[in-house]
VEXTITOR-592840 format. One record per residue (C-alpha): chain; residue in one letter; x, y, z. Coordinates in Angstrom, 2 decimals, padded with zeros to 5 digits. Layout:
ATOM   chain   res        c1        c2        c3
ATOM       A     A         X         Y         Z
...
//
This chain:
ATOM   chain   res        c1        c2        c3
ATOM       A     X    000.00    000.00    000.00
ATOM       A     X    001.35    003.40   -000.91
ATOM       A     X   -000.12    005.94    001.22
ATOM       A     X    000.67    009.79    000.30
ATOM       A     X    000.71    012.56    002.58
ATOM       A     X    000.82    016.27    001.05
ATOM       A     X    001.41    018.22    004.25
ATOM       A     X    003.91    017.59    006.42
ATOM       A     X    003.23    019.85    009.89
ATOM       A     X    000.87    018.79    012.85
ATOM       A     X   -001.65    016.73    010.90
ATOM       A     X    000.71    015.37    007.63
ATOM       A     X    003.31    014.40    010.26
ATOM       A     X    000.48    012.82    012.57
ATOM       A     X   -001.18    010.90    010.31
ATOM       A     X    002.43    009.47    008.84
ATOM       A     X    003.44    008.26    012.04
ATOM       A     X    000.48    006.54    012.85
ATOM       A     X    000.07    004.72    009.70
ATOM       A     X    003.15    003.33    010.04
ATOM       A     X    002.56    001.79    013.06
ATOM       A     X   -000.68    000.73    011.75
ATOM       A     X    000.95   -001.18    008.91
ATOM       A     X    004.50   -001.08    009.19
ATOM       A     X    004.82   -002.98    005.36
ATOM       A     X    003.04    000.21    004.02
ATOM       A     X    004.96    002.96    002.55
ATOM       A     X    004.16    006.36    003.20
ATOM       A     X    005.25    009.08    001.36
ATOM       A     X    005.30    012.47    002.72
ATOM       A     X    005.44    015.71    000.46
ATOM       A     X    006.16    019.58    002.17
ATOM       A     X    006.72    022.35   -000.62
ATOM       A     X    008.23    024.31    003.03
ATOM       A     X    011.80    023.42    004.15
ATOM       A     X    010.43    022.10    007.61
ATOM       A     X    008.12    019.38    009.35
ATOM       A     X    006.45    018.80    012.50
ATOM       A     X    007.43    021.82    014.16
ATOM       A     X    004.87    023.75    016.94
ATOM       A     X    003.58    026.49    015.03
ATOM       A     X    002.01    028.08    018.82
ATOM       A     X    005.45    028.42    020.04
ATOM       A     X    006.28    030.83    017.31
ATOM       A     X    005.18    034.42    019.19
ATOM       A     X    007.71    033.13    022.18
ATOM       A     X    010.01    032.88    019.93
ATOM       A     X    009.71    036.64    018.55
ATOM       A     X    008.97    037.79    022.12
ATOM       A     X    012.66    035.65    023.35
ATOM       A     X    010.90    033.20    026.11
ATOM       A     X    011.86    030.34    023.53
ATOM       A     X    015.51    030.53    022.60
ATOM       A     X    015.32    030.13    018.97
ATOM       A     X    013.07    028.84    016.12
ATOM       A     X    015.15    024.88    015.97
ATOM       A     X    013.92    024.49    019.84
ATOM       A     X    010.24    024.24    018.08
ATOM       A     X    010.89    021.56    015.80
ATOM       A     X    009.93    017.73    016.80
ATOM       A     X    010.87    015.74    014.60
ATOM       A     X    013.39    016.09    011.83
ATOM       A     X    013.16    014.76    007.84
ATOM       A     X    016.31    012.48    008.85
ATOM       A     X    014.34    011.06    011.86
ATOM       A     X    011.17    010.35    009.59
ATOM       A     X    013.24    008.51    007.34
ATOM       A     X    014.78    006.33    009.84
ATOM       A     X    011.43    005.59    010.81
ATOM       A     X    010.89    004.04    007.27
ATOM       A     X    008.80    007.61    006.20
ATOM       A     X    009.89    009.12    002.78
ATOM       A     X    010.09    012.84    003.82
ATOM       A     X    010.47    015.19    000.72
ATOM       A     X    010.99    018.82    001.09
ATOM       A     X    010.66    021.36   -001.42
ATOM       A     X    007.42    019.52   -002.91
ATOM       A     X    004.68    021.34   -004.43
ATOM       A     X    001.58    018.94   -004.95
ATOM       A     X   -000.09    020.90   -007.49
ATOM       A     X   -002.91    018.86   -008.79
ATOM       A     X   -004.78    015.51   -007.98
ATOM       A     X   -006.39    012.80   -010.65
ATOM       A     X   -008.93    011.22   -008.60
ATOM       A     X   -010.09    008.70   -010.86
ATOM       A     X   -006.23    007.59   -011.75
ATOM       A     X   -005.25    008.13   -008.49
ATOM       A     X   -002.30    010.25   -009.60
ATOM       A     X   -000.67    013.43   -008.03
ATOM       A     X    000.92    015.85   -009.91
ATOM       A     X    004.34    017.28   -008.18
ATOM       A     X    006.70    020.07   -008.37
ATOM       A     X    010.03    019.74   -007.20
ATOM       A     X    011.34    023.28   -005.93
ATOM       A     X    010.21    024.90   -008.74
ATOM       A     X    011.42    022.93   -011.52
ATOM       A     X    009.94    020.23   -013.39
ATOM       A     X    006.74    018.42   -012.77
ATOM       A     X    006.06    014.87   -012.75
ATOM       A     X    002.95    012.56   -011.53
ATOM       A     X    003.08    010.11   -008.56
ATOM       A     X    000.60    007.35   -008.07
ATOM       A     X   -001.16    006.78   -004.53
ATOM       A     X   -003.35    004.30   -002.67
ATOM       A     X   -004.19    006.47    000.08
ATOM       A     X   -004.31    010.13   -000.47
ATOM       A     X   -004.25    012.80    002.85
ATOM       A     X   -004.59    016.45    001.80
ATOM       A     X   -003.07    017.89    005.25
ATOM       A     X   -002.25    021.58    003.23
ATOM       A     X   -003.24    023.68    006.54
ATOM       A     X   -004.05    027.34    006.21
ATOM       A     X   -002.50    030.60    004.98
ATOM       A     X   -003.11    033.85    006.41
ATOM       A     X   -005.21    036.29    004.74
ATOM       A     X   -003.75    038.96    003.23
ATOM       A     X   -006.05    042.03    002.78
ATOM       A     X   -005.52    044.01   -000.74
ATOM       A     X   -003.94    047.20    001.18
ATOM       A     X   -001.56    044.61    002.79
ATOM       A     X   -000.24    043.16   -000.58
ATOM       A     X    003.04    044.67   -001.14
ATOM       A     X    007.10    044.54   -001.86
ATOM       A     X    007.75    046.49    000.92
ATOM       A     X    009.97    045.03    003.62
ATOM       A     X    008.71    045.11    006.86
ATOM       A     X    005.16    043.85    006.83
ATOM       A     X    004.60    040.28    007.97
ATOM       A     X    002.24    037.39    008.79
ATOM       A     X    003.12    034.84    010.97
ATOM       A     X    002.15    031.45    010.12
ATOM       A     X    005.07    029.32    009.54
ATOM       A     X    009.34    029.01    010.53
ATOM       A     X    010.57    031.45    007.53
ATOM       A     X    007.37    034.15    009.04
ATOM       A     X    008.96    033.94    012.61
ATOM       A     X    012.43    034.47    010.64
ATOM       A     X    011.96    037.05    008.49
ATOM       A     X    010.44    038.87    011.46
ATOM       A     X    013.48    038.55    013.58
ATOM       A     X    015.38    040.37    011.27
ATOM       A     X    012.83    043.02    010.64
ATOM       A     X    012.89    043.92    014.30
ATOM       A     X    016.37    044.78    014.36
ATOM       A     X    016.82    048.60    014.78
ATOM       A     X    012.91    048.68    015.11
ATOM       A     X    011.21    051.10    017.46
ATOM       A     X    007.34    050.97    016.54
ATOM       A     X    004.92    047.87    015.68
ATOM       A     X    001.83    048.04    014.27
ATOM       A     X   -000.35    044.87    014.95
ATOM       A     X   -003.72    044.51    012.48
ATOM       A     X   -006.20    042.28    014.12
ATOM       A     X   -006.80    041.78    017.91
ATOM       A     X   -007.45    037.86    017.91
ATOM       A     X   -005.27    034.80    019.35
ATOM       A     X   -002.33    035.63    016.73
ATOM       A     X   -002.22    039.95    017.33
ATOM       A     X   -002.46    039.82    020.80
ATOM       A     X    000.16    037.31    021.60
ATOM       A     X    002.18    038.77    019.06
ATOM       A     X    001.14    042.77    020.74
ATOM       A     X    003.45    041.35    023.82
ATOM       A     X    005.91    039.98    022.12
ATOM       A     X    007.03    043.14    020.21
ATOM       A     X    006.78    044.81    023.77
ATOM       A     X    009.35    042.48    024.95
ATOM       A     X    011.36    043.38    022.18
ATOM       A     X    011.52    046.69    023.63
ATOM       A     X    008.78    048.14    020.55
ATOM       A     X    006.32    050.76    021.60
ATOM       A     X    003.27    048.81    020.28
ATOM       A     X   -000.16    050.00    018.44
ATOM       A     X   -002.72    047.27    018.05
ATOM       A     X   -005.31    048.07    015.53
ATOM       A     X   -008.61    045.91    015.62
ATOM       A     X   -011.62    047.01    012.86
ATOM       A     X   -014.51    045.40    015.58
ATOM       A     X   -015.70    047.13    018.89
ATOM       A     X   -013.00    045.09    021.06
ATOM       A     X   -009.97    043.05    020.81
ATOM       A     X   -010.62    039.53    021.23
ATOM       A     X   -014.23    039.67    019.75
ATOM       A     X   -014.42    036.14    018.21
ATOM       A     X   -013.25    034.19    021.29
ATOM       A     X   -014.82    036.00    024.63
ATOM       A     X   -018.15    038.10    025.73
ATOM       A     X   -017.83    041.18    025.86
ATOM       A     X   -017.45    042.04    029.37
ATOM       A     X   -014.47    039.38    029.00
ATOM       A     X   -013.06    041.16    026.22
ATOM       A     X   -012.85    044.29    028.15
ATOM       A     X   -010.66    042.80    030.66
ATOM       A     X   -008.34    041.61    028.08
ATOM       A     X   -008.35    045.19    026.62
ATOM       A     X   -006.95    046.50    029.83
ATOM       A     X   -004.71    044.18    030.15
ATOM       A     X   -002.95    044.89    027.21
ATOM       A     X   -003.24    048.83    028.13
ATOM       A     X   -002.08    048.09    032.01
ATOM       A     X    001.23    047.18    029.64
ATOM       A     X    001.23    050.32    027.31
ATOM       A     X    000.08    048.53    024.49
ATOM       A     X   -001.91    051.36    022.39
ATOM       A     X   -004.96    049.82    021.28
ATOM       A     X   -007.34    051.31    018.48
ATOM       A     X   -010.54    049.74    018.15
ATOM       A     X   -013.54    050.55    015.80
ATOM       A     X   -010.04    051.26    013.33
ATOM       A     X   -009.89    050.24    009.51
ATOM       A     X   -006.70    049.93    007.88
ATOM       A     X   -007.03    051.70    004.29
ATOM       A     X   -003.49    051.45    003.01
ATOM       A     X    000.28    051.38    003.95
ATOM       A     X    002.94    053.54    003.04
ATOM       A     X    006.38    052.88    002.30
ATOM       A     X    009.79    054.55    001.79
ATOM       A     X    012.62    053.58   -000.02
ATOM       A     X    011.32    050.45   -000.14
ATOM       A     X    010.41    050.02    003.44
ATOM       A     X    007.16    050.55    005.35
ATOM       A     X    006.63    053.75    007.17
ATOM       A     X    003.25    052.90    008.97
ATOM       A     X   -000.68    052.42    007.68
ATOM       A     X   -002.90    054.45    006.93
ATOM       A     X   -006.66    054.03    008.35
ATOM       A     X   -009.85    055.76    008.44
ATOM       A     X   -009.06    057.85    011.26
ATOM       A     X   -005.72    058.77    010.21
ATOM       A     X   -002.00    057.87    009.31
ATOM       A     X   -000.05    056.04    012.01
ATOM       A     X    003.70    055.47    011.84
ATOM       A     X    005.69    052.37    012.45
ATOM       A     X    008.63    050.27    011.29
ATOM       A     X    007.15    046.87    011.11
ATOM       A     X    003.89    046.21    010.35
ATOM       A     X    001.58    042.44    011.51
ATOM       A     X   -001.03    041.66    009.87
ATOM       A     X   -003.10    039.00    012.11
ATOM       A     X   -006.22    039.50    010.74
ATOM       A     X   -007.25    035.62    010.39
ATOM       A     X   -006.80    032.62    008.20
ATOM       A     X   -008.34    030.58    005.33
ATOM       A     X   -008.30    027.18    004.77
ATOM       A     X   -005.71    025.72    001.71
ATOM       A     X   -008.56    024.05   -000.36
ATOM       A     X   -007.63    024.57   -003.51
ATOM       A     X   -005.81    020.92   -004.25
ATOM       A     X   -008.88    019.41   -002.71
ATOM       A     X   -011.31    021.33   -005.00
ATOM       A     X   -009.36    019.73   -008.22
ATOM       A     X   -009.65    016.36   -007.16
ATOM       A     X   -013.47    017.10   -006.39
ATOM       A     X   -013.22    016.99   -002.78
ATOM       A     X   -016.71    018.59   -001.02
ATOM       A     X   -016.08    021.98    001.07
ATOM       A     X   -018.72    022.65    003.57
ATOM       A     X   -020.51    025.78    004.54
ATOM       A     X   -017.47    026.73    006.35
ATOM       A     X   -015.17    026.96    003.34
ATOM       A     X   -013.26    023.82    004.77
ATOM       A     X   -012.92    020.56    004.29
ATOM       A     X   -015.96    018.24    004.89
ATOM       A     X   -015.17    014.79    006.32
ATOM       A     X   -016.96    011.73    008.26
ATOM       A     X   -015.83    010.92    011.12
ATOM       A     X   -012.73    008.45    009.44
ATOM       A     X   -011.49    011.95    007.90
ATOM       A     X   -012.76    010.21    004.60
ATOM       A     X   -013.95    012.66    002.08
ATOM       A     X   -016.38    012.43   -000.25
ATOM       A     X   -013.89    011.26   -002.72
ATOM       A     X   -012.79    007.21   -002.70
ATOM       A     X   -009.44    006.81   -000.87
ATOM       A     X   -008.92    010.57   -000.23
ATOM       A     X   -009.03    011.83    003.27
ATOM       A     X   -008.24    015.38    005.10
ATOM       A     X   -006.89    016.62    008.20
ATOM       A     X   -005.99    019.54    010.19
ATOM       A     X   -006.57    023.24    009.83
ATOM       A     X   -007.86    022.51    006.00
ATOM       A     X   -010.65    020.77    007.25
ATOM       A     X   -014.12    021.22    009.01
ATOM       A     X   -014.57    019.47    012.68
ATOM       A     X   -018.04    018.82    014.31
ATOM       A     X   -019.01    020.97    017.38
ATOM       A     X   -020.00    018.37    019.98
ATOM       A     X   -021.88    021.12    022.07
ATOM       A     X   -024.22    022.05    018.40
ATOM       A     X   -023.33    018.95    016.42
ATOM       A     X   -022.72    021.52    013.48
ATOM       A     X   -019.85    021.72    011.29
ATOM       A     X   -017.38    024.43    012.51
ATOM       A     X   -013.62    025.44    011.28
ATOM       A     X   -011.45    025.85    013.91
ATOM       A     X   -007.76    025.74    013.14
ATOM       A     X   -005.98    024.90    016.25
ATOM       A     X   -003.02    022.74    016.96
ATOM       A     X   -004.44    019.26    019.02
ATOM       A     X   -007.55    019.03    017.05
ATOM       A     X   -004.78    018.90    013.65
ATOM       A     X   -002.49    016.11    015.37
ATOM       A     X   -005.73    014.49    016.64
ATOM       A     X   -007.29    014.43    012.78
ATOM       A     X   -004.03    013.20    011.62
ATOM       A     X   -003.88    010.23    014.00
ATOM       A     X   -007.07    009.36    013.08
ATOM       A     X   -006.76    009.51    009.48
ATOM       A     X   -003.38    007.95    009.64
ATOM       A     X   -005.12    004.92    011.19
ATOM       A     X   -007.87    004.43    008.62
ATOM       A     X   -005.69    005.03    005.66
ATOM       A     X   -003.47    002.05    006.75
ATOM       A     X   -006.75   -000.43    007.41
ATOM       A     X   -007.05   -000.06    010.82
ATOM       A     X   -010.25    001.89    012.80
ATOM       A     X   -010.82    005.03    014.50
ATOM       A     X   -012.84    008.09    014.58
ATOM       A     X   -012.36    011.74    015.22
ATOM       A     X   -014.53    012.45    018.11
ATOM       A     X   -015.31    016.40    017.23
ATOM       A     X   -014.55    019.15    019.46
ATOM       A     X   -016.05    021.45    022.26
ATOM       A     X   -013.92    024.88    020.92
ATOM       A     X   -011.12    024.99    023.67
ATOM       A     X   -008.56    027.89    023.18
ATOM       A     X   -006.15    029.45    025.44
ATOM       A     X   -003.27    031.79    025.62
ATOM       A     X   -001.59    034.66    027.98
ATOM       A     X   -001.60    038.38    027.30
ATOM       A     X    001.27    040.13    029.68
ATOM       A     X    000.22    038.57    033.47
ATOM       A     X   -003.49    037.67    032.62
ATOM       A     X   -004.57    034.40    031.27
ATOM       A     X   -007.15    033.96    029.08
ATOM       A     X   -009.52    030.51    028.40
ATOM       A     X   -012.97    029.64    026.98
ATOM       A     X   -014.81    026.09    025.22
ATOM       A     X   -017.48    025.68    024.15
ATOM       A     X   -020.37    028.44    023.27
ATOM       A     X   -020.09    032.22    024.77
ATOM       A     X   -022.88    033.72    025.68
ATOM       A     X   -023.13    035.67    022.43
ATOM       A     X   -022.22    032.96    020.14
ATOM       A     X   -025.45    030.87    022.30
ATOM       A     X   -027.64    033.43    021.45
ATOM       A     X   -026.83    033.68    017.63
ATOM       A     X   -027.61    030.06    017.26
ATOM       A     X   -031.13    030.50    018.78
ATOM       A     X   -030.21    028.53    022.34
ATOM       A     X   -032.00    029.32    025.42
ATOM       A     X   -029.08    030.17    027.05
ATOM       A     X   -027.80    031.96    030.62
ATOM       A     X   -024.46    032.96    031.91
ATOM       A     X   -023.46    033.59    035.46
ATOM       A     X   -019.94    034.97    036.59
ATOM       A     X   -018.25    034.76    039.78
ATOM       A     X   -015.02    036.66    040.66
ATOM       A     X   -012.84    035.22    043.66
ATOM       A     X   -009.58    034.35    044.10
ATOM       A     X   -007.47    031.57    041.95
ATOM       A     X   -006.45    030.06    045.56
ATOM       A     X   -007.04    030.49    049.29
ATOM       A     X   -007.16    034.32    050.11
ATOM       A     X   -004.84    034.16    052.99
ATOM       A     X   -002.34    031.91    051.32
ATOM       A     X    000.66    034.45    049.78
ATOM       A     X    000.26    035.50    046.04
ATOM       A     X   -003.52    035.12    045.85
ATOM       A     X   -004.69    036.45    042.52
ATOM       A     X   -008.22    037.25    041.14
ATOM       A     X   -009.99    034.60    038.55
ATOM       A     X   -013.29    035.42    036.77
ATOM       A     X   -015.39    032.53    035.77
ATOM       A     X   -018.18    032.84    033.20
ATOM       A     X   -020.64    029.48    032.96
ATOM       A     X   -023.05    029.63    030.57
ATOM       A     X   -025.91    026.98    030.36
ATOM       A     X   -029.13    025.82    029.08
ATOM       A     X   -032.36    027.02    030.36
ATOM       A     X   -034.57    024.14    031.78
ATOM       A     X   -032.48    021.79    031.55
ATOM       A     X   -028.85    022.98    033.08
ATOM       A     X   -027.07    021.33    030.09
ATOM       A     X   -023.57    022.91    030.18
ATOM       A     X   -022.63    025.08    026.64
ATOM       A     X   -019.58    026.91    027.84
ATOM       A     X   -017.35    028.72    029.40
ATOM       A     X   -014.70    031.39    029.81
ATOM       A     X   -012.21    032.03    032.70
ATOM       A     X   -009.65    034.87    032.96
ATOM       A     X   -006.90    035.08    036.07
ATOM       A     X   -003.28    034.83    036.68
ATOM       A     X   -001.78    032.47    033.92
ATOM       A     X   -000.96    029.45    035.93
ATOM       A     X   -005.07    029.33    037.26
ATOM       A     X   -006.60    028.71    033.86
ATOM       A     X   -006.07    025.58    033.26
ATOM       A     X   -009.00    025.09    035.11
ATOM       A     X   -010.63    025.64    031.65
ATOM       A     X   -010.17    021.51    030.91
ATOM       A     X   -012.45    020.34    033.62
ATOM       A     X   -015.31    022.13    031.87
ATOM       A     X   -013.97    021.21    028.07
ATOM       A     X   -014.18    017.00    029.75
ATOM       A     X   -018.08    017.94    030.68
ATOM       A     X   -018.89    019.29    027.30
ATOM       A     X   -017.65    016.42    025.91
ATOM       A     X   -020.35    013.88    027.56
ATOM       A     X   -022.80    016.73    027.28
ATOM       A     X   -022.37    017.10    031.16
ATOM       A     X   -024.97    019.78    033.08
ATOM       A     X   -024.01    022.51    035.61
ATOM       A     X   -025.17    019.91    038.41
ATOM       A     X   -022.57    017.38    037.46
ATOM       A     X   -019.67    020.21    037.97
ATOM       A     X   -021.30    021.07    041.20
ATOM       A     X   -020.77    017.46    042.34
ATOM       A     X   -017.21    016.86    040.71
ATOM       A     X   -015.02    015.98    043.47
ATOM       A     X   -012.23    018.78    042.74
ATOM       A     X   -008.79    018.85    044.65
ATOM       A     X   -008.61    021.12    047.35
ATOM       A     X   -005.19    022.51    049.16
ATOM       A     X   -004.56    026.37    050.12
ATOM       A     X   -001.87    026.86    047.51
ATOM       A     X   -003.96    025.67    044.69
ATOM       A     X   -007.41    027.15    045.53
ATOM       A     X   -010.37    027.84    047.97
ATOM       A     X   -011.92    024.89    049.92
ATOM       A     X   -014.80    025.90    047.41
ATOM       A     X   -013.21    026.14    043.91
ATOM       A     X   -014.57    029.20    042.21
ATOM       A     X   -015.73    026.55    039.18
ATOM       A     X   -017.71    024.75    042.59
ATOM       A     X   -019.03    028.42    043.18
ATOM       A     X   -019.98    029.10    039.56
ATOM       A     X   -021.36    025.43    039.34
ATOM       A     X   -023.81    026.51    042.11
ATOM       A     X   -025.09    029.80    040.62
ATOM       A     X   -025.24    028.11    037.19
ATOM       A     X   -027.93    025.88    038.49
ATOM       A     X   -029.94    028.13    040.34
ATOM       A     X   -029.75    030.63    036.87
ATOM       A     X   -030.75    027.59    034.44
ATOM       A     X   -034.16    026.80    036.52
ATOM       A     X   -035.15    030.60    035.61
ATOM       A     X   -038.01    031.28    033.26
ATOM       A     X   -036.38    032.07    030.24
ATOM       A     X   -038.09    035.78    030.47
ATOM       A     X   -036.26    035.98    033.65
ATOM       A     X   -032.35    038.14    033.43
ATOM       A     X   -032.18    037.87    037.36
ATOM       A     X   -029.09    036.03    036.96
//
């Protein structure tokens, strides 16, 4: 069995492992058109920012590795086309001439690219995305002699990048078009806390602000120019989201869903005989909706790729969706949600309430106590847990999982009130603030739904 992998990051890398071990007399083939594999795309900002001593630290596995492993790793690799019916792939080999490759199995693992808006389309040296290795590179050297950094967009990527520049020594303007920062992953009263966070740290943020153009000098930009006015700055970020790489799926005939992703079953099978997807290319299912959603983010990728790995090289196993856990750290304040906000509950049409409960992330009298602020949100009637978000000191967020393991066996706020949590002064109250949430929760769910009293 020949089983081909175009891809070769969290998902490609995933999936080529694992079928391996599924069938050790298979071959698998593995094709990047980068010069690197299997290297943790999240750790990138720490990199910038100098937590994480240099971009090699991020890297898990190496093409040498794979290929003592018995995996055919083969860098510089553009799959550019896919013949379904032959079951062909057409590949270019850095840039030079093409030739076709026949397959048994077929995993289109070709990730995301960030989207580049059309003012942000230029030869001018110092604007960026950050998305892969060479991004995080050809940063580093823009930074050198830098003073100001513009950041476009105030989700996961701009705000971890907003501190990174700061630790750089930058002075730091984060420009966001919506009402807040952070407006696709927290409530708004959540987002607000996030917002001072940033300015507690002399981040300049701009909301409500829409970047028209950029200007340049000598071949170098000199800062953006918006709707309100021209700011200055030596390197500009654009963070101002993603899109899956679909376009190699779309030859061979592969299905997109609503999303603009990749629509699988639960084998990552498409809709296409022997042709399967993984990672941030490809839709997952929201256990907490059961709808498709598209949420690029680094364990649901290796997840998909073990999965399809497994069931390209005959063996069984199913991708078991996702509740929508994220997390990350803006200066001192940690920041975590899953499952539904309230907002996003109330788009869909749920019958939803939140409660929120401020305390501290450990016992009060115990040194270094710190504040944590837990939103739960629920179903009316029937107490069904949809989500929830949690802001404190870094180290106390964590907390986050226990919630994410209740969404996933559609747990209600009573079962958190009776989970039997850990309990030491160093680590939190007698009554855990998710205990004290849990508690509210279920008094708030048995409300008539005309009722805001919570």
């Amino acid at each position: 069995m020949r089983i081909v992998i175009v891809g070769g990051v969290a998902a490609g890398m995933s999936a080529a492992t694992r079928a391996k071990r599924q069938n050790p007399d298979a071959e698998v083939v593995v094709y990047e058109r980068g010069g690197y594999i299997s290297y943790g795309a999240c750790g990138l900002p720490y990199v910038i920012g100098g937590e994480v001593e240099n971009f090699e630290q991020l890297i898990a596995r190496t093409p040498e590795r794979m290929r003592g492993e018995g995996i055919h790793v083969r860098l510089g690799h553009d799959v550019t086309g896919v013949d379904s019916k032959a079951q062909t792939i057409t590949v270019c080999e850095n840039g030079g001439a093409t030739r076709t490759e026949p397959y048994d199995r077929l995993l289109i693992a070709t990730g995301v690219s960030p989207i580049r808006p059309d003012w942000a389309r230029t030869d001018a040296a110092g604007v960026h995305v950050l998305r892969d290795i060479p991004d995080g590179q050809a940063i580093e050297a823009s930074l050198k002699g830098a003073k100001r950094g513009i950041i476009v967009g105030g989700g996961y990527i701009g705000l971890e990048l907003a501190e990174a520049l700061h630790s750089r020594g930058l002075s730091v303007v984060l420009l966001e078009r919506s009402p807040s920062v952070a407006g696709r992953i927290l409530d708004p009263e959540y987002q607000q806390r996030v917002q001072g966070e940033l300015e507690a740290n002399d981040i300049d943020v701009r909301c409500g602000v829409t970047v028209e153009a950029l200007t340049a000098k000598n071949g170098r930009v000199t800062g953006v120019q918006t709707d309100q006015g021209l700011l200055r700055g030596d390197v500009v970020m654009v963070a101002v989201g993603v899109r899956p790489n679909v376009g190699l799926a779309k030859s061979a005939g592969v299905k997109l869903g609503k999303t603009g992703a990749i629509r699988v079953d639960k084998h990552q099978q498409t809709n296409v005989p022997h042709i399967y997807a993984a990672g941030d290319n490809t839709e997952s299912i929201q256990r907490v909706t059961r709808r498709h959603v598209h949420v690029p983010l680094g364990l649901t990728a290796n997840r998909m790729g073990r999965v399809a790995g497994v069931n390209m090289a005959g063996g069984e196993a199913q991708f078991p969706g996702i509740v929508g856990s994220g997390i990350f750290k803006v200066f001192n304040l940690g920041v975590a949600r899953t499952g539904l906000t309230q907002n996003e509950a109330d788009a869909l049409g749920l019958s939803a309430v939140s409660v929120d409960v401020t305390s501290t992330d450990h016992a009060g009298y115990y040194p270094d106590a710190a504040p944590i602020h837990v939103r739960l949100t629920s179903e009316r009637g029937t107490g069904r847990l949809l989500g929830a978000q949690i802001l404190g000191h870094p180290s106390s967020v964590k907390r986050i999982d226990v919630i994410a393991a209740l969404l996933h066996s559609r747990g209600k706020v009573h079962d958190l009130a009776e989970v039997d949590l850990s309990y030491a002064p160093p680590f939190s109250s007698v009554w855990d603030v998710l205990l004290v949430a849990a508690g509210k929760a279920s008094q708030a769910a048995r409300l008539p739904k005309d009722d805001t009293s919570a």
